[in-house]
C-alpha positions as CSV (number, residue, x, y, z in Angstrom):
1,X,73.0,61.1,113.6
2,X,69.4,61.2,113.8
3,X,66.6,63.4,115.7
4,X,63.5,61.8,116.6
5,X,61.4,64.5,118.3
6,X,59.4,64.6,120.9
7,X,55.3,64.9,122.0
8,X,54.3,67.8,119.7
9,X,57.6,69.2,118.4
10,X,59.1,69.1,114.7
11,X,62.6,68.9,113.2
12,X,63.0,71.5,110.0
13,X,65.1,72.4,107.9
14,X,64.9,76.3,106.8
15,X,64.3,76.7,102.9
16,X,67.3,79.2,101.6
17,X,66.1,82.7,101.0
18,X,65.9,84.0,97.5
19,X,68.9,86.3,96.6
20,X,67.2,88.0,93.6
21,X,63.9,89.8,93.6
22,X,61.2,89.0,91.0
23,X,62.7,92.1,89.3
24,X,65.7,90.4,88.9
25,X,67.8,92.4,91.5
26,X,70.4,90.8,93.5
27,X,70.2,91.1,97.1
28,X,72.9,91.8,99.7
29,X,73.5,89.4,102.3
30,X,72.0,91.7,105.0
31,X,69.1,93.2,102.7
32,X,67.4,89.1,102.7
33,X,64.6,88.6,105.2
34,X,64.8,85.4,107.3
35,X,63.2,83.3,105.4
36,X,60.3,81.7,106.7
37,X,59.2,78.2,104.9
38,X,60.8,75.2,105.9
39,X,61.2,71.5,105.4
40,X,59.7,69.2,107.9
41,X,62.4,66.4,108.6
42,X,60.6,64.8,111.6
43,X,57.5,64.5,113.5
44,X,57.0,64.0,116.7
45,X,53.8,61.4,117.7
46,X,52.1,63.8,119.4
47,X,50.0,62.3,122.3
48,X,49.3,64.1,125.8
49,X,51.3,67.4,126.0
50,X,50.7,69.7,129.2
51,X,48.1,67.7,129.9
52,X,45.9,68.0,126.2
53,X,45.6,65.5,123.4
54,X,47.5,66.7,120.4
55,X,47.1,65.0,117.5
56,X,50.4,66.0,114.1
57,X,48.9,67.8,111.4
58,X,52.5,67.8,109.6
59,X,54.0,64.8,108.3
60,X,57.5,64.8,107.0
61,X,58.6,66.6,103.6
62,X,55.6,68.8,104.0
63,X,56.8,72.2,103.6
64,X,55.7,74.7,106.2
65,X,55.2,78.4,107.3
66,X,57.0,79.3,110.7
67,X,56.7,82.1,112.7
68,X,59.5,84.6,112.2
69,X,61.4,83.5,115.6
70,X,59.9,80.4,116.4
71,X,61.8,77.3,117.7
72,X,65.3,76.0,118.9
73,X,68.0,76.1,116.7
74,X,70.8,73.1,116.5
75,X,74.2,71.9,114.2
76,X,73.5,68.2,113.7
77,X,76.0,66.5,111.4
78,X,77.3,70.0,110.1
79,X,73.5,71.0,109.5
80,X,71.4,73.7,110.6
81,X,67.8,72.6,111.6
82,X,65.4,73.9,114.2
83,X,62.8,72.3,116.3
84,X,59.7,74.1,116.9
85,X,56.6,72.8,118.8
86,X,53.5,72.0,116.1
87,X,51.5,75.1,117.7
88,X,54.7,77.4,116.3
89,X,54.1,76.4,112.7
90,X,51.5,78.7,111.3
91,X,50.6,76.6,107.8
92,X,51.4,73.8,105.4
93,X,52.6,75.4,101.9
94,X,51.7,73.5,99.0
């Protein structure tokens, strides 16, 4: 199946959360932080949303900063993504 967003919103795909530290600790599942750089997957076009012009900044495979809570998650084909509105993703990591 595939998602093709729409006016200003973005299909991503969560990058998995580290389970060691730098120090070389190994984390328990409920010690990780919700990790919050992602995968873009899609893109919507953009256009007039709420009545403003909004023109994509992302593209797909950029990888991206989220806020903490942002978006809509949903199961597609077995996986997790989530679709968050352009305005929701904070920066593009490179």
């Amino acid at each position: 199946m595939t998602i093709k967003p729409l006016g200003d919103r973005v299909v991503i795909k969560m990058v998995e959360a580290e389970e060691t530290t730098k120090s070389g600790i190994i984390l328990a599942g409920s010690a990780k932080e919700k990790p919050q750089v992602a995968q873009v997957l899609a893109v919507g076009p953009g256009g007039l949303v709420e009545g403003k012009e909004v023109q994509m900044q992302v593209k797909v495979n950029d990888k991206v900063l989220i806020s903490k809570y942002a978006g809509t998650e949903v199961k597609i084909d077995g996986e997790e993504l989530i679709i968050v509105r352009q305005s929701d993703i904070l920066a593009i990591v490179e």
